[in-house]
py3Dmol code that shows the C-alpha trace and the ligand (Angstrom):
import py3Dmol

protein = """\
ATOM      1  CA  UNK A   1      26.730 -36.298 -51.005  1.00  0.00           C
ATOM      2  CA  UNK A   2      23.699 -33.343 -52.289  1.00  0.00           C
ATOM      3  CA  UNK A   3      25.829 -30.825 -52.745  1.00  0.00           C
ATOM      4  CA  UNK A   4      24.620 -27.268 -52.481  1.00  0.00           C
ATOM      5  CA  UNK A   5      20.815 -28.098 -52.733  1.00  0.00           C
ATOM      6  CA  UNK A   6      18.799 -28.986 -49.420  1.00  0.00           C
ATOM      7  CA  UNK A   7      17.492 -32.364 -49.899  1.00  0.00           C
ATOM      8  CA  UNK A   8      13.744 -32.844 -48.583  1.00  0.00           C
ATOM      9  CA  UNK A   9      12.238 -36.390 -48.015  1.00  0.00           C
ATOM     10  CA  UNK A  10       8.143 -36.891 -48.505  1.00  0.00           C
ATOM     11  CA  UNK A  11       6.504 -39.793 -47.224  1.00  0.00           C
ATOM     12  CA  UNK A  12       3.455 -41.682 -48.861  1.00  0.00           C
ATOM     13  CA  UNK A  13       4.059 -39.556 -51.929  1.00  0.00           C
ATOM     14  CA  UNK A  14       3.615 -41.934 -54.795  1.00  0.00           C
ATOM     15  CA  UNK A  15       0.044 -40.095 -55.213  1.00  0.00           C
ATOM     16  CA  UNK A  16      -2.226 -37.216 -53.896  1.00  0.00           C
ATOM     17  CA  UNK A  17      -1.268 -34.750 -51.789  1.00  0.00           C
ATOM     18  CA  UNK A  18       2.266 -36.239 -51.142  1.00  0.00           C
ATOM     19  CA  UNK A  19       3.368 -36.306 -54.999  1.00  0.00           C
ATOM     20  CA  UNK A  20       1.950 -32.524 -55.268  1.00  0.00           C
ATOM     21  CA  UNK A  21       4.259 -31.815 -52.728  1.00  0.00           C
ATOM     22  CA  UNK A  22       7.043 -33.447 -54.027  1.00  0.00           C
ATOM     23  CA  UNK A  23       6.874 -31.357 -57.018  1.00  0.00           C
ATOM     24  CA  UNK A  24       6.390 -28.309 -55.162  1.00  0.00           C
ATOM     25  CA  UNK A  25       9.424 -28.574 -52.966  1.00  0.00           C
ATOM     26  CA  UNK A  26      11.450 -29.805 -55.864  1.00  0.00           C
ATOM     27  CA  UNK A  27      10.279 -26.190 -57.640  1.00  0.00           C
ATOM     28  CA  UNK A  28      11.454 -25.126 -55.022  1.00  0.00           C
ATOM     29  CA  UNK A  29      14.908 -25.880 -55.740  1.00  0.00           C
ATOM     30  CA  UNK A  30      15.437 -28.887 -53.994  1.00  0.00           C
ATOM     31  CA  UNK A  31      16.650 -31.968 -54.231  1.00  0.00           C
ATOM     32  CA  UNK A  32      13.588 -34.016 -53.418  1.00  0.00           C
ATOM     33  CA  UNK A  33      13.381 -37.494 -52.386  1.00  0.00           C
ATOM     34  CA  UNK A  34      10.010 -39.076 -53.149  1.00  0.00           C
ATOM     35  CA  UNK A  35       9.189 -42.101 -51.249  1.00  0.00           C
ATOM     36  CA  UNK A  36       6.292 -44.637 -51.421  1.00  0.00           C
ATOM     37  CA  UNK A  37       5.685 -48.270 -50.036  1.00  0.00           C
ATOM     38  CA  UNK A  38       4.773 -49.958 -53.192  1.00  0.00           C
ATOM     39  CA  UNK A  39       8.206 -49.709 -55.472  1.00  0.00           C
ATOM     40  CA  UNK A  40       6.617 -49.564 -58.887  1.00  0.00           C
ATOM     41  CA  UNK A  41       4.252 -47.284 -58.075  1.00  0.00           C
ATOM     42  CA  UNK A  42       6.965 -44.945 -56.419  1.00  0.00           C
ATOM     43  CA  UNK A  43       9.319 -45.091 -59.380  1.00  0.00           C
ATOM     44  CA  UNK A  44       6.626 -44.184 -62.139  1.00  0.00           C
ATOM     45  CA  UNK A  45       5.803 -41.268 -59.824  1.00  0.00           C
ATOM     46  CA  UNK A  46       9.297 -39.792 -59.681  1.00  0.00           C
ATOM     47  CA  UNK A  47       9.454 -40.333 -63.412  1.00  0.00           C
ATOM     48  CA  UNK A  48       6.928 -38.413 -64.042  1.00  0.00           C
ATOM     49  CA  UNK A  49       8.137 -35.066 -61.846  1.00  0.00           C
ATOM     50  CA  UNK A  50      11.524 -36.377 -63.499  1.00  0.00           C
ATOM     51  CA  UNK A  51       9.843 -35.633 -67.148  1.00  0.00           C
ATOM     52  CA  UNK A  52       9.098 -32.080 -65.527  1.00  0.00           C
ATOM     53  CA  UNK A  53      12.330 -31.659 -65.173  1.00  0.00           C
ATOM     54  CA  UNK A  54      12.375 -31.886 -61.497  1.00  0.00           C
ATOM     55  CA  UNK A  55      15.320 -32.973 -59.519  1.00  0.00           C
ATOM     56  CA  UNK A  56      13.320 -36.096 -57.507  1.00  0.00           C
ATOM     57  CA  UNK A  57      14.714 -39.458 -56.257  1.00  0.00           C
ATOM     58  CA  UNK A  58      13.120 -42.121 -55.339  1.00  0.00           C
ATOM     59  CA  UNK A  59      13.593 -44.586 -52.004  1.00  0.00           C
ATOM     60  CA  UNK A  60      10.617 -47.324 -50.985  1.00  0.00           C
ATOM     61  CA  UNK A  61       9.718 -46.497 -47.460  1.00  0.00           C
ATOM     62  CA  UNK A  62       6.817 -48.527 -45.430  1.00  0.00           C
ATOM     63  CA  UNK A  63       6.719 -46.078 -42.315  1.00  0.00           C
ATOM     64  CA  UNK A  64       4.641 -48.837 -40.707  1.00  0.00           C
ATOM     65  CA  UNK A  65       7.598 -51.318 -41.034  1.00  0.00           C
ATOM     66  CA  UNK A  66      10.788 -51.198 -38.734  1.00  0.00           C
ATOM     67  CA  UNK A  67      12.710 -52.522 -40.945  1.00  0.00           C
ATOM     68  CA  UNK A  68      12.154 -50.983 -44.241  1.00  0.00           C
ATOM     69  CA  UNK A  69      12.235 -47.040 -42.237  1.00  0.00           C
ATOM     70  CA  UNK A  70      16.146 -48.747 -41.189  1.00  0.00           C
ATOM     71  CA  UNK A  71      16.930 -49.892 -44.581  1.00  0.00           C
ATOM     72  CA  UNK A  72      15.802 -46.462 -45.894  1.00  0.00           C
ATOM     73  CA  UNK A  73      17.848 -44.107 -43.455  1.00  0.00           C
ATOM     74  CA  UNK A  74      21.174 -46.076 -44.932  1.00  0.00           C
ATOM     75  CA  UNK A  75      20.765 -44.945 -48.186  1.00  0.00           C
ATOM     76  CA  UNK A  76      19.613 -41.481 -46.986  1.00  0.00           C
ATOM     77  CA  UNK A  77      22.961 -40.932 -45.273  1.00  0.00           C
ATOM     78  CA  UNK A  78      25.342 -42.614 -47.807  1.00  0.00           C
ATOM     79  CA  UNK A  79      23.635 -40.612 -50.677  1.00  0.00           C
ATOM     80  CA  UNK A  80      23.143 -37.014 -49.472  1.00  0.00           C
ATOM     81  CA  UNK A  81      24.913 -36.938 -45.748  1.00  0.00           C
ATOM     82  CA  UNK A  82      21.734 -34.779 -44.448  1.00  0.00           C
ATOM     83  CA  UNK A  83      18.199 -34.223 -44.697  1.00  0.00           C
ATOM     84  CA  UNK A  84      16.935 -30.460 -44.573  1.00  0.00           C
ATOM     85  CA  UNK A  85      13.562 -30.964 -44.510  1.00  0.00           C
ATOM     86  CA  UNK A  86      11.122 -34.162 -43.893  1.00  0.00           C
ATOM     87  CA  UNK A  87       7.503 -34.183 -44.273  1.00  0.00           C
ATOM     88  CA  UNK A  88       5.825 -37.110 -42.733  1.00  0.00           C
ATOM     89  CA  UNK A  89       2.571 -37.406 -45.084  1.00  0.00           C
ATOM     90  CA  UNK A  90       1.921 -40.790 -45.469  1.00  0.00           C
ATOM     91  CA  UNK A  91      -1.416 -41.542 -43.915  1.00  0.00           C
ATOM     92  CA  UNK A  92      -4.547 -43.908 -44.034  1.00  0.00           C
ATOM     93  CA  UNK A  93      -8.263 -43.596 -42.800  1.00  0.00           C
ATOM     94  CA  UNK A  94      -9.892 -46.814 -42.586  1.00  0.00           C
ATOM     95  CA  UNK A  95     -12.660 -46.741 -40.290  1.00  0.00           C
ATOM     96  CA  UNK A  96     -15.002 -45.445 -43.336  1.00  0.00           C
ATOM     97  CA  UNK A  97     -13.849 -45.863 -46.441  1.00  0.00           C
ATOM     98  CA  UNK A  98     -13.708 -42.163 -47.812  1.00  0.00           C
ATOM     99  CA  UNK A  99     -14.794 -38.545 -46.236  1.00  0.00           C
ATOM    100  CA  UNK A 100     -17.627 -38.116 -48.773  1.00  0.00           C
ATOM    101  CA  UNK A 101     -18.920 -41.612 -48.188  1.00  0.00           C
ATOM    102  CA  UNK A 102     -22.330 -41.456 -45.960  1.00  0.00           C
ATOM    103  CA  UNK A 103     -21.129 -42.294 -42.651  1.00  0.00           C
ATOM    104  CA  UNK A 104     -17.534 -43.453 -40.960  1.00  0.00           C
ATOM    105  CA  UNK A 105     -18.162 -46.084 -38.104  1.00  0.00           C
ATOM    106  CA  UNK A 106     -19.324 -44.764 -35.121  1.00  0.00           C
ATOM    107  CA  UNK A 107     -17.189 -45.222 -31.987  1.00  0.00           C
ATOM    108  CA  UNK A 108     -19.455 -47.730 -30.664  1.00  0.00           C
ATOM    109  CA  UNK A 109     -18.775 -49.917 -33.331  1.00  0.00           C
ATOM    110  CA  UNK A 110     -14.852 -48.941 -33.411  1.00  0.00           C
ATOM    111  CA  UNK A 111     -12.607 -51.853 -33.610  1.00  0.00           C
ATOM    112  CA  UNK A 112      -9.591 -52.249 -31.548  1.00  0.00           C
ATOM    113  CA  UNK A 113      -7.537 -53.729 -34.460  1.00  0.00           C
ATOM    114  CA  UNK A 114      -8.434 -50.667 -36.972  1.00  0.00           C
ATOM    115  CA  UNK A 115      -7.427 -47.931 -34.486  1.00  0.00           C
ATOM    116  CA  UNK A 116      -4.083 -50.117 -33.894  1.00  0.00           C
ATOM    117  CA  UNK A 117      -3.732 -50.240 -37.531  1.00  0.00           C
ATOM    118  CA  UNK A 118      -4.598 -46.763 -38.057  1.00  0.00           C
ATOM    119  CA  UNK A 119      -1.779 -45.664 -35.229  1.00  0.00           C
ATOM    120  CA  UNK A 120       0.914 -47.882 -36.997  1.00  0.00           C
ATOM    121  CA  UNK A 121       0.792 -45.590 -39.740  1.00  0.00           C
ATOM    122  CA  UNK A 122      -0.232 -42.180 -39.058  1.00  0.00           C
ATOM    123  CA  UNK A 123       1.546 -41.659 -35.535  1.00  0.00           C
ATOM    124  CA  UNK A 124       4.190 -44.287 -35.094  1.00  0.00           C
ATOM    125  CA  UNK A 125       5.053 -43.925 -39.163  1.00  0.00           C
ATOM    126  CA  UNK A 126       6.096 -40.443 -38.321  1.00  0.00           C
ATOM    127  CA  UNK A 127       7.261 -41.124 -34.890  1.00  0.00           C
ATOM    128  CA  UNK A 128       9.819 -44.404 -36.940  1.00  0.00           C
ATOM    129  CA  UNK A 129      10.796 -41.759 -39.498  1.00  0.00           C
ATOM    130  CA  UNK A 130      11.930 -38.975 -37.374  1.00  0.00           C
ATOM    131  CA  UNK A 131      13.591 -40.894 -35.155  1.00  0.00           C
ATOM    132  CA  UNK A 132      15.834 -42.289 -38.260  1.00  0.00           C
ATOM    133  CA  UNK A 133      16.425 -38.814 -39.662  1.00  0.00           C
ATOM    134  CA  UNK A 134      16.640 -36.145 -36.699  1.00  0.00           C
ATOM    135  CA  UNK A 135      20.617 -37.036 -36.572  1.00  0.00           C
ATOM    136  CA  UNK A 136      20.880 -36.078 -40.079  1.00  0.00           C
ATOM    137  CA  UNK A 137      19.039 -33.030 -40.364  1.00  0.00           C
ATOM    138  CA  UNK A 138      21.345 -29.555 -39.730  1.00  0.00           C
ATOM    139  CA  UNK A 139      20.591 -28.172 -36.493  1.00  0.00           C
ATOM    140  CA  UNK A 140      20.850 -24.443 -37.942  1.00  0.00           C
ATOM    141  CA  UNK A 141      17.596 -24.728 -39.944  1.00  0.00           C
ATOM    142  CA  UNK A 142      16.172 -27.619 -40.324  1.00  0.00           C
ATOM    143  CA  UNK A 143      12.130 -28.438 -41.067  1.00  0.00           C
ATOM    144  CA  UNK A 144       9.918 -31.219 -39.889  1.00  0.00           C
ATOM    145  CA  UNK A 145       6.479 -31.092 -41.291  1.00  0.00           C
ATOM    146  CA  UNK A 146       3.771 -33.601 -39.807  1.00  0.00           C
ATOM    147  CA  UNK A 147       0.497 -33.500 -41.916  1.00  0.00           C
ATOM    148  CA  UNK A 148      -2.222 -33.736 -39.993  1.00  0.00           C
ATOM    149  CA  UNK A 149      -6.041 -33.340 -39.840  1.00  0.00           C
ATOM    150  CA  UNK A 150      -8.788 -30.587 -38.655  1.00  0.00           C
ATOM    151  CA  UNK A 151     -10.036 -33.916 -37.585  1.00  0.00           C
ATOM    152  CA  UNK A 152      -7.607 -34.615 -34.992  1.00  0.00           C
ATOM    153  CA  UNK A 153      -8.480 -30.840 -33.559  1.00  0.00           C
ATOM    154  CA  UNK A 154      -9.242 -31.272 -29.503  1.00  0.00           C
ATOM    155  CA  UNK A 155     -10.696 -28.200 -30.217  1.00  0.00           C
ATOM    156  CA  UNK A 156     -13.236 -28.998 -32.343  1.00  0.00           C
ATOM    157  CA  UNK A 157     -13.499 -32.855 -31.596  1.00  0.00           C
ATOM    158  CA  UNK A 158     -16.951 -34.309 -32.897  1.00  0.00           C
ATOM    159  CA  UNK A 159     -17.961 -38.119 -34.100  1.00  0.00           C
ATOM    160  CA  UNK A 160     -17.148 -40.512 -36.534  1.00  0.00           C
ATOM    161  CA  UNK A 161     -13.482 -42.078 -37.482  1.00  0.00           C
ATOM    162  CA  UNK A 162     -12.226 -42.727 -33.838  1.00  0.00           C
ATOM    163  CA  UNK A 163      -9.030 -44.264 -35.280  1.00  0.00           C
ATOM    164  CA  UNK A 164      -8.531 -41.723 -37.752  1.00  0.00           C
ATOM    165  CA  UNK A 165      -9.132 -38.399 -35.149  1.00  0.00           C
ATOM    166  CA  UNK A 166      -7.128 -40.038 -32.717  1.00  0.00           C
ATOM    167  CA  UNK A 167      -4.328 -40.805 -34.747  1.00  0.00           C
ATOM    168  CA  UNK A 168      -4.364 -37.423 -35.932  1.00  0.00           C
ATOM    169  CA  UNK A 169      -4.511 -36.089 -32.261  1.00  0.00           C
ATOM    170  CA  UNK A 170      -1.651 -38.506 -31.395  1.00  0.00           C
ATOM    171  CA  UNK A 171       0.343 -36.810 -34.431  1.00  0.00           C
ATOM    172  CA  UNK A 172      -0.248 -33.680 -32.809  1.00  0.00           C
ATOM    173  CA  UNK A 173       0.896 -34.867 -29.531  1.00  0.00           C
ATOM    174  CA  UNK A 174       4.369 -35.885 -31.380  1.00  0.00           C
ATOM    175  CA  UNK A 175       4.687 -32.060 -33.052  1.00  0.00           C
ATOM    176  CA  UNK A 176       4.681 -30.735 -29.870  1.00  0.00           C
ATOM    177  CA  UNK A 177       6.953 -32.718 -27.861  1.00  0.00           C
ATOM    178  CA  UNK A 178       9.401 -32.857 -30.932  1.00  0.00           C
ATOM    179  CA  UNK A 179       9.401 -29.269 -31.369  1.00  0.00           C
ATOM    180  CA  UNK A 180       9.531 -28.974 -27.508  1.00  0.00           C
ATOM    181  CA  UNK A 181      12.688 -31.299 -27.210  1.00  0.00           C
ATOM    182  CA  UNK A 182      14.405 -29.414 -30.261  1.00  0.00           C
ATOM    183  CA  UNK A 183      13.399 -25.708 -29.577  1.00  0.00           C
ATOM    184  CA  UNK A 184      17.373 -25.011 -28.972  1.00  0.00           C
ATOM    185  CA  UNK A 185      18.191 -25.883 -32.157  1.00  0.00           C
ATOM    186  CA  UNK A 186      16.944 -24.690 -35.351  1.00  0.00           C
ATOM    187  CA  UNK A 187      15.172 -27.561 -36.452  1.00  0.00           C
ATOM    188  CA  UNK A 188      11.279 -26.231 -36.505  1.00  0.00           C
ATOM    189  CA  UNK A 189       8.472 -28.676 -36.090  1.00  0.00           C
ATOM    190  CA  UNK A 190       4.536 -27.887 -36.903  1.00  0.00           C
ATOM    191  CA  UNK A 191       1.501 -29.696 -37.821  1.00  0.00           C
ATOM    192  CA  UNK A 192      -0.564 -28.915 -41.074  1.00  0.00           C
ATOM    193  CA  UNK A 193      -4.088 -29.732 -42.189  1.00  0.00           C
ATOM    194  CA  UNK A 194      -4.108 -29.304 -45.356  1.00  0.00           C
ATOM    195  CA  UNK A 195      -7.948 -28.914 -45.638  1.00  0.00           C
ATOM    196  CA  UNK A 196     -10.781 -31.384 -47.413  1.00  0.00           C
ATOM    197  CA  UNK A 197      -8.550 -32.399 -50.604  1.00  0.00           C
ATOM    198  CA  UNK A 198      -9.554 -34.084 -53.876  1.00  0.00           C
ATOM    199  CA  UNK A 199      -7.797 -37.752 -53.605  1.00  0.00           C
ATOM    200  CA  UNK A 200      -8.138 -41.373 -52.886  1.00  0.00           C
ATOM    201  CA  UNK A 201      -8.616 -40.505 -49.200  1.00  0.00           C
ATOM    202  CA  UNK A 202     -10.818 -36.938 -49.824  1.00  0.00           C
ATOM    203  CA  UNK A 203     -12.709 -38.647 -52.512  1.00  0.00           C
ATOM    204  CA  UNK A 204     -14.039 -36.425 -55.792  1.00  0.00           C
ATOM    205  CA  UNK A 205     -16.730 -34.296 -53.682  1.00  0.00           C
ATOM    206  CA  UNK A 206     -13.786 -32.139 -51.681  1.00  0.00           C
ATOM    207  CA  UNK A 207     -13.636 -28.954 -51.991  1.00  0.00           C
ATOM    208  CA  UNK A 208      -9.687 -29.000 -52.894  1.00  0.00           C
ATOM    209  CA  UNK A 209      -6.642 -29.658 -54.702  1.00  0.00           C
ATOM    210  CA  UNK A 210      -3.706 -31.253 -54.146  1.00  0.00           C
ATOM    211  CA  UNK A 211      -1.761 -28.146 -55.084  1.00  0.00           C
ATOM    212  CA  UNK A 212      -3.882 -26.116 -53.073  1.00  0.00           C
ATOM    213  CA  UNK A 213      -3.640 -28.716 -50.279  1.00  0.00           C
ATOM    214  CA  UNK A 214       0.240 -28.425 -50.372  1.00  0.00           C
ATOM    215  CA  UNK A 215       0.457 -25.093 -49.843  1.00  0.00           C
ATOM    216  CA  UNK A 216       0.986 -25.030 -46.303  1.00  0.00           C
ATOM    217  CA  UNK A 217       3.240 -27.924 -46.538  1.00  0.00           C
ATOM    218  CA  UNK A 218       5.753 -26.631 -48.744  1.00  0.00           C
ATOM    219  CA  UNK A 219       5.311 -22.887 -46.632  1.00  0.00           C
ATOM    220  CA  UNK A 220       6.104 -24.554 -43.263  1.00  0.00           C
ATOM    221  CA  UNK A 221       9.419 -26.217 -45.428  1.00  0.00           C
ATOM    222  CA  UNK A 222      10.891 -23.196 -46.965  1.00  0.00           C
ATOM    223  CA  UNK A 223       9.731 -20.104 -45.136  1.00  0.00           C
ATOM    224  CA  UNK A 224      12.306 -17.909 -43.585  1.00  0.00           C
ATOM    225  CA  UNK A 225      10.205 -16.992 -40.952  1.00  0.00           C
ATOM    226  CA  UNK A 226       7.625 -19.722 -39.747  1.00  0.00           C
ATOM    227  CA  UNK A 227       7.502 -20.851 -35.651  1.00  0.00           C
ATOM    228  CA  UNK A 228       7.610 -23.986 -34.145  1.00  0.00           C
ATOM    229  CA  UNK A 229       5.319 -26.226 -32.457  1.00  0.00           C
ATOM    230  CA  UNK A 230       2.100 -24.930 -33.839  1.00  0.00           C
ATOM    231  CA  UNK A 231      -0.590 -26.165 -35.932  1.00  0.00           C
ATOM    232  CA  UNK A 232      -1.543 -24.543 -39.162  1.00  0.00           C
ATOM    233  CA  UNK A 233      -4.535 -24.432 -42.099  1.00  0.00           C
ATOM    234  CA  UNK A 234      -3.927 -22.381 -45.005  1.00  0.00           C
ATOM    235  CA  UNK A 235      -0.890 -20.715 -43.533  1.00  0.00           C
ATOM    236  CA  UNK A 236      -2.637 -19.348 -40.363  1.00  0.00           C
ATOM    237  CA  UNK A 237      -2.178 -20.906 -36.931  1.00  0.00           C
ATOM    238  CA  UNK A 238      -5.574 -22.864 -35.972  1.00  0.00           C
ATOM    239  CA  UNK A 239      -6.358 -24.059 -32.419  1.00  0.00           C
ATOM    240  CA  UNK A 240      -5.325 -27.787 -31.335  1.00  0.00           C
TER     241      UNK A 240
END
"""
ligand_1 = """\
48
NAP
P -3.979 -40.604 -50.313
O -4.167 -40.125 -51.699
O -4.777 -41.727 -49.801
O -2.412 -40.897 -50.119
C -1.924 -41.497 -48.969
C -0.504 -41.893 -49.217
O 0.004 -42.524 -48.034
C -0.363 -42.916 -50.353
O 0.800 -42.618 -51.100
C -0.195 -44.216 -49.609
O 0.504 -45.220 -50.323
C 0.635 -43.731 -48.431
N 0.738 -44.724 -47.356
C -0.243 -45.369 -46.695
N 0.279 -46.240 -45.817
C 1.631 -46.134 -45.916
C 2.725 -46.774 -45.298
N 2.551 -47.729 -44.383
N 3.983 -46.408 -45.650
C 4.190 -45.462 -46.588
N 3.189 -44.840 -47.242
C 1.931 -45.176 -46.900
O -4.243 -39.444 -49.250
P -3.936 -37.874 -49.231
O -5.234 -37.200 -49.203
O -2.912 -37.522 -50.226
O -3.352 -37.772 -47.743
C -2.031 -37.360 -47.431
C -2.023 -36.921 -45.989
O -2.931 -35.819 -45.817
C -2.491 -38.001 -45.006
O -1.695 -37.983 -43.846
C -3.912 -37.578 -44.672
O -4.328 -38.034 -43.427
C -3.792 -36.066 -44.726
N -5.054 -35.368 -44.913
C -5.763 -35.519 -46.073
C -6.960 -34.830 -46.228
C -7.789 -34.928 -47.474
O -8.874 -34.340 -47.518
N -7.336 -35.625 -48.512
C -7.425 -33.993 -45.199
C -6.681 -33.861 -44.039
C -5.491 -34.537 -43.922
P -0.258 -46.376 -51.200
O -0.559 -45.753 -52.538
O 0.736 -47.482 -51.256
O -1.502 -46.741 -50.451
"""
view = py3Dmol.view(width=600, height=400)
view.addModel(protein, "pdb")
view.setStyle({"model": 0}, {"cartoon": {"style": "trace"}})
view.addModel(ligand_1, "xyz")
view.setStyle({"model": 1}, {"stick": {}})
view.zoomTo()
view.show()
């Protein structure tokens, strides 16, 4: 079992903004469990927030695969009993290839099979995860944190990546009836963008880092005083 420390889980953290906030959460003081889909890749991550001297596990979690989200949650629960805070990060934007790249793909020329793809991971990757973890996360305080994108704002809705802004949307959607369905207990769940951020998905022209991009992340995790069911850039609330 953890102990005294609140254990956090990351998904998709074997790089960008992810790993940042693995080693934010475990500064923190937490016990944080880093988990990525590739297991090499995953364990030389932890290592190196390990040679930091940060207190980080790792687990290999596909949040696109049934299966692997199941064999995960054992683990979870034989291990440390409860999860205090879970950040569903993992993500993937394939209609272009990257934000700084000339154009995504239109909608007209959307394919069924990327937006399916796209939906697998972003919105039912979350949607698997949760599901696994609610019944181990203390209903006192608990924190979900979904990371999403301006580009999934209704609000502010233009062209380009249909899979990507609707998955993001969808993600959205799943904040708000989660934090909806647990707003009598204290387990808080909001939506983040974390802004344009310098990684594989941001590519080298944005205007962020990944520890500047994990800001909000590790806020909305460890903040006495932080709502539910809202959306948030940069630690303000921002339309849907
Ligand atoms: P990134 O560097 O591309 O990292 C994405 C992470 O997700 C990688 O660790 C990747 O693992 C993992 N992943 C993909 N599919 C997965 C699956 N099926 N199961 C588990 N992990 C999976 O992107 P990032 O910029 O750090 O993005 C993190 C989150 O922030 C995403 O949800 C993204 O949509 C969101 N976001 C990013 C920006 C930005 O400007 N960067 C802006 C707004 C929102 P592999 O290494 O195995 O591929």
């Amino acid at each position: 079992m953890a102990g005294t420390k609140k254990v956090a889980v990351v998904t998709g953290a074997n790089r960008g903004i992810g790993f940042e906030t693995c080693r934010q959460l475990a500064k923190h003081g937490m016990k944080v469990v880093l988990t990525s889909r590739d297991k090499e890749k995953g364990s030389a991550a932890a290592e190196r927030l390990r040679s930091e001297g940060l207190d980080i596990d790792f687990l290999p979690l596909d949040v696109s695969d049934d299966a692997s989200v199941q064999e995960f949650a054992r683990p979870i629960k034989k291990t440390y009993g409860r999860v205090d805070v879970l950040v569903n990060n993992a993500g993937i934007m394939i209609d272009g290839k990257t934000r700084d790249a000339e154009a995504g793909t239109g909608v007209m020329q959307a394919k069924v099979e990327t937006l399916r793809l796209t939906m697998e991971v972003n919105v039912y990757g979350a949607l698997r995860v949760t599901q696994a973890l609610l019944p181990l996360m203390p209903k006192d305080d608990a924190r979900i944190v979904n990371v999403s994108s301006g580009m999934g704002q209704l609000s502010d809705m233009n062209g380009g990546w249909p899979g990507y802004r609707i998955s993001k949307t969808g993600l959205n959607a799943l904040t708000r009836i989660f934090a909806d369905e647990m707003k009598q207990t204290g387990i808080r769940v909001n939506s983040i963008c974390p802004g344009w951020v310098k990684t594989d998905m941001g590519g080298a022209g944005a205007t962020r880092t990944p520890q500047q991009g994990a800001d909000t992340i590790v806020w909305l995790a460890t903040a006495p005083d932080v709502p539910t069911g809202g959306f948030f850039r940069d630690r303000k609330p921002i339309p849907w």
